[in-house]
C-alpha positions as a Python dict, from the first residue, in 0.01 Angstrom:
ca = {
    (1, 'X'): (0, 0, 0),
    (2, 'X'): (123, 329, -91),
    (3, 'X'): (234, 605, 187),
    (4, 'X'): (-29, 846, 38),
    (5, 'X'): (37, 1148, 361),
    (6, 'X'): (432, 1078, 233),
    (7, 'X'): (346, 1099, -138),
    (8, 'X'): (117, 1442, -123),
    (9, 'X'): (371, 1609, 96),
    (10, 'X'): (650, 1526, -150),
    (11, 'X'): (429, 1709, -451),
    (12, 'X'): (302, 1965, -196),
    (13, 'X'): (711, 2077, -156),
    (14, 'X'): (826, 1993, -522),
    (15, 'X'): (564, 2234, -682),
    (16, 'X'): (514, 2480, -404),
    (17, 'X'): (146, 2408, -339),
    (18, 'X'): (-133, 2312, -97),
    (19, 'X'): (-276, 1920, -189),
    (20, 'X'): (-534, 1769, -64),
    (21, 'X'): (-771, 1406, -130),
    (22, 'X'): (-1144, 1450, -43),
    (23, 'X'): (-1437, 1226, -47),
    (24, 'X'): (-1795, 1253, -201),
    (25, 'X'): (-2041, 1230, 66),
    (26, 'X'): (-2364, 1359, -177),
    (27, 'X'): (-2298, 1685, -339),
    (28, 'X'): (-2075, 1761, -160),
    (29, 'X'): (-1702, 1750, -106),
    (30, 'X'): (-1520, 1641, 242),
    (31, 'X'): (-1172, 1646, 341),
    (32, 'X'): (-1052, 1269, 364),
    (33, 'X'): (-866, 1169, 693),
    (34, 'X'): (-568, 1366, 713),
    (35, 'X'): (-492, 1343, 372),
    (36, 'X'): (-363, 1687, 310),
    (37, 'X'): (-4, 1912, 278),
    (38, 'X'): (112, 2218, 194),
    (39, 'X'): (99, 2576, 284),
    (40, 'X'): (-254, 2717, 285),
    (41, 'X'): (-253, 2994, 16),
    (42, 'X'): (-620, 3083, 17),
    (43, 'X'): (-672, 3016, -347),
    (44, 'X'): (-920, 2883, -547),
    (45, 'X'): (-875, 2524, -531),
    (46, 'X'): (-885, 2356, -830),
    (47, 'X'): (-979, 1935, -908),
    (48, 'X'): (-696, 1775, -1085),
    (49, 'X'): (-877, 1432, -1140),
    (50, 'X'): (-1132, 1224, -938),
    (51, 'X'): (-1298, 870, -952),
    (52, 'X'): (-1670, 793, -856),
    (53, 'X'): (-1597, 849, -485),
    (54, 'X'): (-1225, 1075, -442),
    (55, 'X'): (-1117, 1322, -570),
    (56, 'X'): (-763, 1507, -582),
    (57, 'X'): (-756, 1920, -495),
    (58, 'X'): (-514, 2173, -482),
    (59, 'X'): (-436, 2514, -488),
    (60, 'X'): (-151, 2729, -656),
    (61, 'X'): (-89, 2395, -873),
    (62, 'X'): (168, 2469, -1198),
    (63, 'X'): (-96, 2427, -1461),
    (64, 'X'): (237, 2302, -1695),
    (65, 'X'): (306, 2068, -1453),
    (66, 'X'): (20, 1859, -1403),
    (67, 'X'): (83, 1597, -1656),
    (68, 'X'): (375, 1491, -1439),
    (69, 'X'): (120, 1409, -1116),
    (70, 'X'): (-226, 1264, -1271),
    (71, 'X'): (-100, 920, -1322),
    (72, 'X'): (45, 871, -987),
    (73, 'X'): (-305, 1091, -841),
    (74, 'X'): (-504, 839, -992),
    (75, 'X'): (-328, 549, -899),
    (76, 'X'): (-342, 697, -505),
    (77, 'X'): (-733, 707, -612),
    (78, 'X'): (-742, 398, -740),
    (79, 'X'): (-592, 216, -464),
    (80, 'X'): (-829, 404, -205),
    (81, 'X'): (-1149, 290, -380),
}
């Protein structure tokens, strides 16, 4: 099983951002255990990719950059489901 805290705090310091994994719980969107890093930068957060019940947030996110995360986001997904 993969350290998921471990992996969003390394992406959280490599691209200078704030990263969190949330749930689905209706309409609605709720933070997911402690599964969270970065620097709060009171920013729009933005969805970077989701499955039928997670989904992957951050703020301040290099928009040129996100092709380097998804695949390893949705495999963190993935393994959570």
């Amino acid at each position: 099983m993969l350290d998921f805290k471990r992996i969003l705090e390394e992406i959280a310091e490599k691209y200078d951002c704030k990263i969190w994994i949330s749930e689905k719980v209706g309409r609605r969107w709720s933070f997911y255990r402690d599964l969270k890093a970065g620097r709060e930068k009171f920013l729009p957060a933005e969805l970077l990719v989701e499955n039928k019940r997670f989904g992957v947030f951050a703020e301040d996110f290099p928009e040129d950059k996100k092709d380097e995360v998804i695949p390893l986001l949705k495999k963190i997904l993935d393994e959570l489901e």
